[in-house]
Backbone bond lengths (Angstrom), bond angles and torsions (degrees), N, CA, C in turn:
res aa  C-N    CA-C-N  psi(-1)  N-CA   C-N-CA  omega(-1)  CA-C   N-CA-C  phi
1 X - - - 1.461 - - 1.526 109.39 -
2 X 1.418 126.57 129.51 1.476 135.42 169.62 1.000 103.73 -74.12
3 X 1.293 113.83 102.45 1.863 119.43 164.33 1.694 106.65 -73.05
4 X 1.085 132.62 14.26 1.330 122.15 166.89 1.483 139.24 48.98
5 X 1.528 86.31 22.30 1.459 110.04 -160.27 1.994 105.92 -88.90
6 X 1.110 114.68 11.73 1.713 124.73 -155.66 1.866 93.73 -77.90
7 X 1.696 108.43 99.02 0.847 122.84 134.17 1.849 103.73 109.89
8 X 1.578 98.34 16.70 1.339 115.19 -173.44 1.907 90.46 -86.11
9 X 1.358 99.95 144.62 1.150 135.09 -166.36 1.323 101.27 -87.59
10 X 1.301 143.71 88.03 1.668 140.71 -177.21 1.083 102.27 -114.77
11 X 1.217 131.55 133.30 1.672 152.07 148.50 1.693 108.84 -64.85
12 X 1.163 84.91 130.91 2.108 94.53 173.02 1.246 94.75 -121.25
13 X 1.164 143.57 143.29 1.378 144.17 155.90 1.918 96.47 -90.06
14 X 1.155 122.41 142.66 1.525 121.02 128.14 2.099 65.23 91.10
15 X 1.090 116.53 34.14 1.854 97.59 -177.34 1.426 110.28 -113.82
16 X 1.808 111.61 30.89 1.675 101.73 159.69 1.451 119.45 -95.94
17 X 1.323 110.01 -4.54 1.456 112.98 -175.12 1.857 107.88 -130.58
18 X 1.137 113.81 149.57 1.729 99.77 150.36 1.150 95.36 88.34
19 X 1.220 113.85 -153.00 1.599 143.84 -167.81 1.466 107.25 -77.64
20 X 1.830 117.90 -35.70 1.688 105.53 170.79 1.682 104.93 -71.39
21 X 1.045 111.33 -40.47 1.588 99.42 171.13 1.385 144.26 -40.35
22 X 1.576 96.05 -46.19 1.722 95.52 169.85 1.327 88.31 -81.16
23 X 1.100 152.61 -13.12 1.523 122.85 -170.70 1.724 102.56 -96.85
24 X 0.995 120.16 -18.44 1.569 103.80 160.57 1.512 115.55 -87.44
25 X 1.481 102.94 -10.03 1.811 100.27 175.33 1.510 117.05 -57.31
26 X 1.651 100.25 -51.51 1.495 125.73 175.90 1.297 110.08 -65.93
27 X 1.560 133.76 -40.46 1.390 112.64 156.94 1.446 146.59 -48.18
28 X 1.345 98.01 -40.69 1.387 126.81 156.12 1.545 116.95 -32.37
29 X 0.937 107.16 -55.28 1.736 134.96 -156.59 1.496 84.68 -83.82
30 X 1.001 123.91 -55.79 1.820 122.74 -168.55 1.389 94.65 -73.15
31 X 1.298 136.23 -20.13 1.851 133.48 168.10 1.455 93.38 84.60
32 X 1.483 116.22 55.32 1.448 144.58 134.77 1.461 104.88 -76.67
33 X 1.720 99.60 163.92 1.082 110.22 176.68 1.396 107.88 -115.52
34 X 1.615 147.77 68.17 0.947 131.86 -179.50 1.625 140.25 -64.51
35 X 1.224 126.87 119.03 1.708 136.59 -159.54 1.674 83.64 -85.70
36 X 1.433 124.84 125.80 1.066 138.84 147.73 1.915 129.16 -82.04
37 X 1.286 92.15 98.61 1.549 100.93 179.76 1.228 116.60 -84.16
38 X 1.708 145.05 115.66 0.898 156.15 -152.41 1.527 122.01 -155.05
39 X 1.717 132.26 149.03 1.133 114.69 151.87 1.420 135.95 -88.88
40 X 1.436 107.11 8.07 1.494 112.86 -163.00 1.658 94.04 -136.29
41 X 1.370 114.68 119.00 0.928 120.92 -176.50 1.927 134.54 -99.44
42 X 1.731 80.70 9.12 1.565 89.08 168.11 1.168 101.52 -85.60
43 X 1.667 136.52 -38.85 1.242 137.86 -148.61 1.985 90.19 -100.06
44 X 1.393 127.70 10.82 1.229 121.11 -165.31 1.389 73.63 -102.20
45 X 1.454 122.95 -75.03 1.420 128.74 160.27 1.348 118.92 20.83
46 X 1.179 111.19 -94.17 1.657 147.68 -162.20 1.996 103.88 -58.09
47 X 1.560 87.79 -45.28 1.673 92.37 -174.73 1.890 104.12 -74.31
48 X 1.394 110.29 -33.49 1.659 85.30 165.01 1.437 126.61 -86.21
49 X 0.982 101.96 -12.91 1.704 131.60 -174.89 1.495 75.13 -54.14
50 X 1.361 127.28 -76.70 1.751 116.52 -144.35 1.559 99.19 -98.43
51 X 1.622 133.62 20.07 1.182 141.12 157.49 1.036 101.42 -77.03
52 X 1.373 135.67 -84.35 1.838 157.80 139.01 1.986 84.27 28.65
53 X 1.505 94.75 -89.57 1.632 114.02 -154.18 1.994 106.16 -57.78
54 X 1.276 103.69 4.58 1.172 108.20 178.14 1.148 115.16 -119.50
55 X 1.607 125.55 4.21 1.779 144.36 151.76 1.781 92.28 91.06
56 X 1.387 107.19 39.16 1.413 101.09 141.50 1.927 117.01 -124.78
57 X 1.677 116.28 -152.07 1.113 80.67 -174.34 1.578 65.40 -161.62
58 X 1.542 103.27 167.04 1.624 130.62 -162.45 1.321 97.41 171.11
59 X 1.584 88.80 178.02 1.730 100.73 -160.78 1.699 77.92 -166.93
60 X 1.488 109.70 161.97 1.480 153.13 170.41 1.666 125.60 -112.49
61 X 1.510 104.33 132.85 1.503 103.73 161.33 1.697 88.99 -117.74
62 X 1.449 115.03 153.76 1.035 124.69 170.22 1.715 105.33 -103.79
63 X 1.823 125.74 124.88 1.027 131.08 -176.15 1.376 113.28 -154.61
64 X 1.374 109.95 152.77 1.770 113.41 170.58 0.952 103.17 -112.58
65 X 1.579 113.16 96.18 1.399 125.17 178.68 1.492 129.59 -51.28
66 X 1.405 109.30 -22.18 1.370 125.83 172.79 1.612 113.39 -57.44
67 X 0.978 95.71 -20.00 1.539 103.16 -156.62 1.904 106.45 -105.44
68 X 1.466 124.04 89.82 1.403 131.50 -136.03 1.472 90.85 -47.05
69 X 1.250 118.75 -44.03 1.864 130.03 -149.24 2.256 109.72 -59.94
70 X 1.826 67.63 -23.97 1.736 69.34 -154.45 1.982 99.74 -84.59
71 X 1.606 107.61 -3.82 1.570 115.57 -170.17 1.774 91.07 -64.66
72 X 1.566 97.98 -49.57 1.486 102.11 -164.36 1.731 117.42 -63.40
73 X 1.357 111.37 -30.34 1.205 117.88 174.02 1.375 117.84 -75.61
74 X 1.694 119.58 -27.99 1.288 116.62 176.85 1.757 102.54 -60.57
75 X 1.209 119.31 -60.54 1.316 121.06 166.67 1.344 137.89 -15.52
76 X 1.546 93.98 -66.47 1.680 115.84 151.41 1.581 113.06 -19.51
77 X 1.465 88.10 -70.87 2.208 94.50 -160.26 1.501 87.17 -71.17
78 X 1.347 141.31 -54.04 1.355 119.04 -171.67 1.456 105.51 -33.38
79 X 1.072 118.26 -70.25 1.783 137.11 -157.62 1.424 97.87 -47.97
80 X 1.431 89.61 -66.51 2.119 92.77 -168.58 1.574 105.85 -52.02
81 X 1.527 130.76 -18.36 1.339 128.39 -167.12 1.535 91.02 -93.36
82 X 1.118 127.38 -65.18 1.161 130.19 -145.12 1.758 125.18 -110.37
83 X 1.211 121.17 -8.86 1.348 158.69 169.37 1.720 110.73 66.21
84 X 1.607 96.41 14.15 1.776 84.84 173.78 1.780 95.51 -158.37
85 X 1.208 103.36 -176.48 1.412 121.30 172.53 1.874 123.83 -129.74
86 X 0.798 154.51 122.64 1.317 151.55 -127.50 1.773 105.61 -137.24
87 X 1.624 86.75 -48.36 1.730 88.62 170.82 1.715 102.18 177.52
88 X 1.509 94.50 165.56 1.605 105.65 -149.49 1.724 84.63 -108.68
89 X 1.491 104.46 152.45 1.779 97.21 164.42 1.459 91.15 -133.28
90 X 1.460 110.11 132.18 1.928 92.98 179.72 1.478 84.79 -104.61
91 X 1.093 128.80 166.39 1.322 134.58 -154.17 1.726 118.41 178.27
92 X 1.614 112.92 -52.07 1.224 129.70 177.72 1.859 114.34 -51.07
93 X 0.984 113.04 123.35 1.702 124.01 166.54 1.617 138.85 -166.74
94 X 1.011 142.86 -110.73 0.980 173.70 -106.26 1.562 157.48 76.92
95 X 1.454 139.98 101.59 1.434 118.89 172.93 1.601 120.17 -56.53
96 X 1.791 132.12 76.01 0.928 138.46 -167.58 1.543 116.99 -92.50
97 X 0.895 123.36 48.14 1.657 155.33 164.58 1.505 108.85 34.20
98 X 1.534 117.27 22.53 1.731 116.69 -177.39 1.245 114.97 -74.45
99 X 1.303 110.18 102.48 1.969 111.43 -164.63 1.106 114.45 -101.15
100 X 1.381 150.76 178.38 1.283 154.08 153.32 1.690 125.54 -13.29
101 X 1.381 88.41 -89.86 1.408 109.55 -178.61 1.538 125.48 -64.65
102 X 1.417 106.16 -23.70 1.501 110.54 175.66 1.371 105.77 -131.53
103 X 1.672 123.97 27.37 1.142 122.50 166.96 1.522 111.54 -75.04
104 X 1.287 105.25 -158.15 1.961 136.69 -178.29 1.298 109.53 -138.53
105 X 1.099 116.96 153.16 1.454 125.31 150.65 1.283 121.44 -60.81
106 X 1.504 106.70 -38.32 1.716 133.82 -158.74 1.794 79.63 -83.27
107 X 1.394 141.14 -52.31 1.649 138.65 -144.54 1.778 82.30 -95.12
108 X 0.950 128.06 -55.64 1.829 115.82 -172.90 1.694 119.11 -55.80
109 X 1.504 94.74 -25.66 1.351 107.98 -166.63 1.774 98.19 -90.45
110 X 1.218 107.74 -9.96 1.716 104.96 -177.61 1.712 102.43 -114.34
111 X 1.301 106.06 -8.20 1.454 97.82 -172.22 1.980 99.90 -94.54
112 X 1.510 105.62 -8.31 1.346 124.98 170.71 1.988 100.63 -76.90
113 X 0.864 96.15 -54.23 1.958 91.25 170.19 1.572 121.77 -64.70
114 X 1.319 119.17 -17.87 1.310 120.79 -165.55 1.823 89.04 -106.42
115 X 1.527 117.15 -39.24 1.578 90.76 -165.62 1.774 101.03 -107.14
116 X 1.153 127.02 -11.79 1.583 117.63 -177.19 1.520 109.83 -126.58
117 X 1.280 134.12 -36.27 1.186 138.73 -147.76 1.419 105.60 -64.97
118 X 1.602 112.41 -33.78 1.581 124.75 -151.39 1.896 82.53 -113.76
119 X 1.138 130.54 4.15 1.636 123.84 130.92 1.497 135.16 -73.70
120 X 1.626 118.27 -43.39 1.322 95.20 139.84 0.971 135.70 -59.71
121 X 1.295 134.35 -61.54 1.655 127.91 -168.96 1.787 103.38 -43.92
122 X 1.163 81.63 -44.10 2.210 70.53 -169.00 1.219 123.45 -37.77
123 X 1.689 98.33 -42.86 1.284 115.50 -150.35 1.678 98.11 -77.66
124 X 1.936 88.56 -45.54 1.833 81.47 -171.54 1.894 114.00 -72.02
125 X 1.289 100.64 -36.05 1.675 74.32 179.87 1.779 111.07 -73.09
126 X 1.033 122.74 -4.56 1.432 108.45 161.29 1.758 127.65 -107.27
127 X 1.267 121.29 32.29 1.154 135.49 131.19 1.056 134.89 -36.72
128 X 1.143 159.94 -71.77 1.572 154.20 130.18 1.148 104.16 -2.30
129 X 1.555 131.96 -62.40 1.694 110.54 179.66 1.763 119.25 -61.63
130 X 1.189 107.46 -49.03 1.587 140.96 -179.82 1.953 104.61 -26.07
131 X 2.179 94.80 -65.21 1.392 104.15 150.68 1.445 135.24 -32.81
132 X 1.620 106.21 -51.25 1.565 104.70 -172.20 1.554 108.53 -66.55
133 X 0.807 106.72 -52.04 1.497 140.42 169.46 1.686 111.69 -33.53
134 X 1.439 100.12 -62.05 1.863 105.55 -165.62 1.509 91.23 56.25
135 X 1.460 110.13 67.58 1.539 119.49 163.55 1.353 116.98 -101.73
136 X 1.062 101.47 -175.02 1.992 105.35 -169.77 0.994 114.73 -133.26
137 X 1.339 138.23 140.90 1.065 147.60 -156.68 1.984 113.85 -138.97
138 X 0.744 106.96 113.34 1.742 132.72 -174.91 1.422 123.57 -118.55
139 X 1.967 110.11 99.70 1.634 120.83 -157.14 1.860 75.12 -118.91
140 X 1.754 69.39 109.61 1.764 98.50 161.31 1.987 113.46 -59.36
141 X 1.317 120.80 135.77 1.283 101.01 -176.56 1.509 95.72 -141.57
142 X 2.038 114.36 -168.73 1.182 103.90 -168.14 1.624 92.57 -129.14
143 X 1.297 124.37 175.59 1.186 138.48 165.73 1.630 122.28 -64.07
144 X 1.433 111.15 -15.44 1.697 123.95 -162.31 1.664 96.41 -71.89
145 X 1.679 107.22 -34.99 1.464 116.84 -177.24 1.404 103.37 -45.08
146 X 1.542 124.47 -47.07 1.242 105.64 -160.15 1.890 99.49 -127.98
147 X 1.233 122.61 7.90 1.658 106.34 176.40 1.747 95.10 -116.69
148 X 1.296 118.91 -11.03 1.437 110.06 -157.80 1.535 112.55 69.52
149 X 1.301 92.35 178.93 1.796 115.73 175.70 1.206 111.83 176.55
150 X 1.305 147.17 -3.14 1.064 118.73 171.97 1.382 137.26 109.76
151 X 1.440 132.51 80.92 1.264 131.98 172.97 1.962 100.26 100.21
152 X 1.208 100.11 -5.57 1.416 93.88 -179.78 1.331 119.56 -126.38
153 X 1.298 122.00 64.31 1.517 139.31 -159.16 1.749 104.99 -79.84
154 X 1.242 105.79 -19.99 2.078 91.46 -176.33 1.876 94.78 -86.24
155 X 1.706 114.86 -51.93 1.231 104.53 179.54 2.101 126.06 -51.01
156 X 1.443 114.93 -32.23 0.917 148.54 166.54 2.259 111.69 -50.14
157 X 1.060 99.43 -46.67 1.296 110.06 -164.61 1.903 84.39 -94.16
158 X 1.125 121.85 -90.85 1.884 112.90 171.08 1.146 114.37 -18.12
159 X 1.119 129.66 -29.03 1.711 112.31 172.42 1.315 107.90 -90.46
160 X 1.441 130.58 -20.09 1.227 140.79 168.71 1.734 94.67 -41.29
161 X 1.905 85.98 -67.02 1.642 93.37 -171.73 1.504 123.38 -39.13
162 X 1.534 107.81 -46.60 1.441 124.10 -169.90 1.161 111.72 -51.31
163 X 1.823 124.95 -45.47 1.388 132.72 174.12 1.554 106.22 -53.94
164 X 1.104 130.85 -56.95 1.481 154.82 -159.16 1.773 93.81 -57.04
165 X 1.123 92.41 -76.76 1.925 94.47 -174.76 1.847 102.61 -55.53
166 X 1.468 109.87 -42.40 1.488 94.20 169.91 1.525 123.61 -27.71
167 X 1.338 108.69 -67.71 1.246 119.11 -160.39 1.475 93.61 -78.50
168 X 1.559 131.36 -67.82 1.203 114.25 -174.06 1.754 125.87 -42.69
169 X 1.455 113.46 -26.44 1.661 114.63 -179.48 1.490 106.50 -58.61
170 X 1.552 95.97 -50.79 1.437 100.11 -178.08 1.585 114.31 -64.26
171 X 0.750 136.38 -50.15 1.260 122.96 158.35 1.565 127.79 -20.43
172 X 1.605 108.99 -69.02 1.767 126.23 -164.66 1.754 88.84 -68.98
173 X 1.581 126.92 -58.76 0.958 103.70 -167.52 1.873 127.64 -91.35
174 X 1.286 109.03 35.97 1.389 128.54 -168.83 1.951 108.13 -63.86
175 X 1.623 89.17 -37.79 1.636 105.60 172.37 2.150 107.08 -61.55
176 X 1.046 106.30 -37.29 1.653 96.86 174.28 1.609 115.74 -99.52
177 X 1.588 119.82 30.32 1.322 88.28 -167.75 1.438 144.66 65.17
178 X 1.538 111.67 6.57 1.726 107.37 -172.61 1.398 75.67 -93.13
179 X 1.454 108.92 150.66 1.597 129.09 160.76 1.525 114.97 -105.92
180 X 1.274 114.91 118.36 0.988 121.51 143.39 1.401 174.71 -90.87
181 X 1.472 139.53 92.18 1.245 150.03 -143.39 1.824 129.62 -114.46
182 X 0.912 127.88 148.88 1.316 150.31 171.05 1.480 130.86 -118.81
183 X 1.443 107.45 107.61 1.246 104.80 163.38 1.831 124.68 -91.64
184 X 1.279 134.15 133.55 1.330 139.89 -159.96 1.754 99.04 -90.30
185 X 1.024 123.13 119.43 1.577 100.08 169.74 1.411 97.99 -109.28
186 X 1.592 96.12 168.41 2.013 106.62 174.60 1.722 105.86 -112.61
187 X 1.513 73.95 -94.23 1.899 83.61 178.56 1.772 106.88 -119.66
188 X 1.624 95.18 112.96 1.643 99.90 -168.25 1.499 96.00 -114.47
189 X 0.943 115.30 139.12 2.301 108.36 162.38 1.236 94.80 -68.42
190 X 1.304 110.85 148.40 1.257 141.03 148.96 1.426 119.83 -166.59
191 X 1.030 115.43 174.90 1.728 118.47 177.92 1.124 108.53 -40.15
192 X 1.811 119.26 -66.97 1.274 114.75 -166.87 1.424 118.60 -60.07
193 X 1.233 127.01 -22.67 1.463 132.34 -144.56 1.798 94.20 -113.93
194 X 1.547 119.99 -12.87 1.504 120.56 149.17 1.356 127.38 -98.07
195 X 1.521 116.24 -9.76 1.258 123.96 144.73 1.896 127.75 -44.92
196 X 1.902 99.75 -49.11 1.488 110.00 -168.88 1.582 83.11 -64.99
197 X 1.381 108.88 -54.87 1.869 101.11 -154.31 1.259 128.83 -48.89
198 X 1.464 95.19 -25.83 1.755 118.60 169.85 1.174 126.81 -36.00
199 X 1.494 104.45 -35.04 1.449 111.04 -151.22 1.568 111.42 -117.67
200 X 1.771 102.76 16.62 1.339 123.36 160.62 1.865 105.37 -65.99
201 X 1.625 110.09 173.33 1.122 105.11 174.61 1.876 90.78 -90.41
202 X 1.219 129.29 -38.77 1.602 114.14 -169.79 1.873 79.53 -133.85
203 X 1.755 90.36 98.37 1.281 98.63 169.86 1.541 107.53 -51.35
204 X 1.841 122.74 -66.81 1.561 131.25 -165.59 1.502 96.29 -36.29
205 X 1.131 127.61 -44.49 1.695 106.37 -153.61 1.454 93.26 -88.04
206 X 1.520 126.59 -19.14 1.574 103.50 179.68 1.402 119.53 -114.22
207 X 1.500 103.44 26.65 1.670 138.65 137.07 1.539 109.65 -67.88
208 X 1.060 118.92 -41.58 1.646 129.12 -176.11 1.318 131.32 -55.28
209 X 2.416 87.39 -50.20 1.112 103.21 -144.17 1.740 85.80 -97.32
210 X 1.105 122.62 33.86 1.633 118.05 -168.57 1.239 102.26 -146.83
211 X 1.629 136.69 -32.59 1.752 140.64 159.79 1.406 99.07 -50.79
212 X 1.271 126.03 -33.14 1.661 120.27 -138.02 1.969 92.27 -105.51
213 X 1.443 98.59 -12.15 1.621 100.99 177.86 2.002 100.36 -93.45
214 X 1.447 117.92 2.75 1.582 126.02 -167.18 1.170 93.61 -92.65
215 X 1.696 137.48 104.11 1.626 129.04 168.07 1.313 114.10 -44.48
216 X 1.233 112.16 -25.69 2.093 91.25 -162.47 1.294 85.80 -125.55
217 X 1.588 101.96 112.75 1.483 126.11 158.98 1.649 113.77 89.63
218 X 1.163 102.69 -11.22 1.396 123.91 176.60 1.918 109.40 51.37
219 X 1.431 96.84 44.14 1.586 107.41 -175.21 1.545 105.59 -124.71
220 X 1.109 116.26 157.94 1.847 117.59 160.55 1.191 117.01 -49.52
221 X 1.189 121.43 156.44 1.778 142.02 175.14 1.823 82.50 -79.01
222 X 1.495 100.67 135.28 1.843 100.37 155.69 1.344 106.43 -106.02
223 X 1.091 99.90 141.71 1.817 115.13 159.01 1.358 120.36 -12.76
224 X 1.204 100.68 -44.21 1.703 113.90 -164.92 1.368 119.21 -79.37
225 X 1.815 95.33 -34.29 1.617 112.91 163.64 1.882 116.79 -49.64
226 X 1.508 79.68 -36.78 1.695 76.80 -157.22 2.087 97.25 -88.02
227 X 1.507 100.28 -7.37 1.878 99.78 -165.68 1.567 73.81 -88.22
228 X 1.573 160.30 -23.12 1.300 132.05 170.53 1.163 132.00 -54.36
229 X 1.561 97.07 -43.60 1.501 106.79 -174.03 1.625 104.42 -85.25
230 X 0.872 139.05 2.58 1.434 173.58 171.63 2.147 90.87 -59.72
231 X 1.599 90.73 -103.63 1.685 108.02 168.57 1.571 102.19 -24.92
232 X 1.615 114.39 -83.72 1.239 122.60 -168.99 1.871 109.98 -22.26
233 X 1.389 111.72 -45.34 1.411 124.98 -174.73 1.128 114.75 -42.54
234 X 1.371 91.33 -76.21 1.730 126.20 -155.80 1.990 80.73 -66.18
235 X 0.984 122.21 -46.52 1.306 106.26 -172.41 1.786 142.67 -60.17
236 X 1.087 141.95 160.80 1.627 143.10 176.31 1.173 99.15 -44.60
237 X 1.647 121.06 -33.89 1.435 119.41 -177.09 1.546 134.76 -42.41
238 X 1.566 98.14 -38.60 1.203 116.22 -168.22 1.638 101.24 -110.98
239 X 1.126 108.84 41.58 1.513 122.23 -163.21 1.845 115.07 -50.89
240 X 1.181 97.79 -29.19 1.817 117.74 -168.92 1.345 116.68 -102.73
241 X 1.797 113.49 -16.26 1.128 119.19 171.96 1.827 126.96 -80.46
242 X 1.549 112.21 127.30 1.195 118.38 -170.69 1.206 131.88 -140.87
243 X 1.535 151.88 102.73 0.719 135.23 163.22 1.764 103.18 97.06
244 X 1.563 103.92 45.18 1.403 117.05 -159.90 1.729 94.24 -142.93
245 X 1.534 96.57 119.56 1.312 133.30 176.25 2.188 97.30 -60.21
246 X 1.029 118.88 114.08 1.712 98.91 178.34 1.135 92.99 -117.88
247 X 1.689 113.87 139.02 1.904 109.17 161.30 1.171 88.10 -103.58
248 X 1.460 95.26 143.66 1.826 120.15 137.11 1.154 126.78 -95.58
249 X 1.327 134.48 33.12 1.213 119.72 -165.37 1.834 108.99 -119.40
250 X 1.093 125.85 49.87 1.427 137.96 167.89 1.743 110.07 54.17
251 X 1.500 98.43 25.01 1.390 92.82 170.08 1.528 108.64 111.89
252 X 1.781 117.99 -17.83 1.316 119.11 -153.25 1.592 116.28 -79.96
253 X 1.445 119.95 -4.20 1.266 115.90 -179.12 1.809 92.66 -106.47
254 X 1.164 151.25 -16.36 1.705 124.90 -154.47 1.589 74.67 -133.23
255 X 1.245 151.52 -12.92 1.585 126.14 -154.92 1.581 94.55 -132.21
256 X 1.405 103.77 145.18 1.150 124.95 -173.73 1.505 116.15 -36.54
257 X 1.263 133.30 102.90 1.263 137.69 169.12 2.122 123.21 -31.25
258 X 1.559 101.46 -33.76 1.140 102.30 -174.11 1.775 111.19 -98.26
259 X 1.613 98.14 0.57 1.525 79.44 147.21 1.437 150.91 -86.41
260 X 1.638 102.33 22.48 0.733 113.27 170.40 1.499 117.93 -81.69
């Protein structure tokens, strides 16, 4: 299928590692142009570096998204480089463990800058292009919004947010045609999420003890799963779709756990 995506200008936030990665990989591949938003600019580097050497093509702004001033300027260099915007991927965060009982005001209030804040700003200072465009916009989210977990109430509550502006964007911008979407993830591999397991005493068995709670196939979601449905989004394809919550996660948030 031609996703029709040849030469559209997409923003990934957080897309040198993880889950923005395959999803600018797969843009790439559809002969998009994906803008890699990042704070570390060796690893912003490296991720077009091996897009490039694989005969697609992308580019990087280096930014600390946390930091409101620098959302608007990332924007900026897109624009001044490239003169439009096509579609937004919010993507960039962390699960930074600020929980209830042994949280802060000061850790909820920063784990609110690290996982939602730098989704609005993106979006709004790139509005005006978005318009010209009738581009699309796709806020990566997590499962904590709606099963919980535990001890991590600021990451937990921002994905709340993430659903929330989903549906409300789609709404406000319904008058231009921008579509708006969400994908839900559960349990995906990635660096970070074989990093946490690490730090079990017998990571394999509590690798085990968490595939075997996944109904379909009783394996992890890959990255790549979720950077398709990703493309599919952002694309003409999905032309009618709006303001739609999507899981990827093999069933693990709405279907019975013990069919596994």
């Amino acid at each position: 299928m031609n996703l029709n995506l040849d030469n559209k200008i997409i923003i990934v936030s957080g897309g040198a590692k993880g889950i923005g990665n395959a999803i600018a990989k797969v843009l790439a591949e559809e002969k998009a142009l994906p803008i890699i938003i990042g704070r570390n600019k060796y690893d912003n580097r490296k991720a077009v570096q091996e897009i490039v050497e694989n005969g697609g093509k992308a580019d990087f702004v280096t930014a600390e998204l946390s930091q409101p001033e620098e959302c608007k300027k990332a924007i900026d260099d897109v624009v001044k480089k490239y003169s439009k915007v096509d579609g937004i991927v919010n993507n960039a965060g962390v699960n930074d463990g600020v929980g209830l009982e042994n949280g802060s005001y000061e850790g909820f209030i920063s784990s609110y800058h690290k996982n939602v804040v730098h989704y609005y700003l993106l979006v709004q200072h790139a509005l005006p292009y978005l318009k010209e465009s009738k581009g699309s916009i796709l806020n990566i989210g997590s499962k904590t919004s709606e099963t919980g977990q535990g001890g991590t109430s600021g990451y937990a509550a921002a994905n709340g947010a993430r659903n929330a502006l989903t549906r409300e964007w789609a709404v406000e911008l319904l008058p231009y045609s921008i579509r708006v979407n969400a994908i839900i993830v559960a349990e995906a591999w990635t660096p970070l999420y074989q990093s946490w397991i690490s730090t079990f005493e017998d990571p394999d068995e509590k690798l085990k003890s968490i595939t075997s709670k996944i109904p379909l196939e009783n394996r992890m979601t890959t990255s790549e799963e979720i950077a398709d449905m990703a493309a599919f989004l952002l694309s003409e394809r999905s032309s009618h779709t709006t303001g739609q919550l999507i899981h990827v996660d093999g069933g693990y948030v709405h279907l019975d756990r013990s069919l596994g």
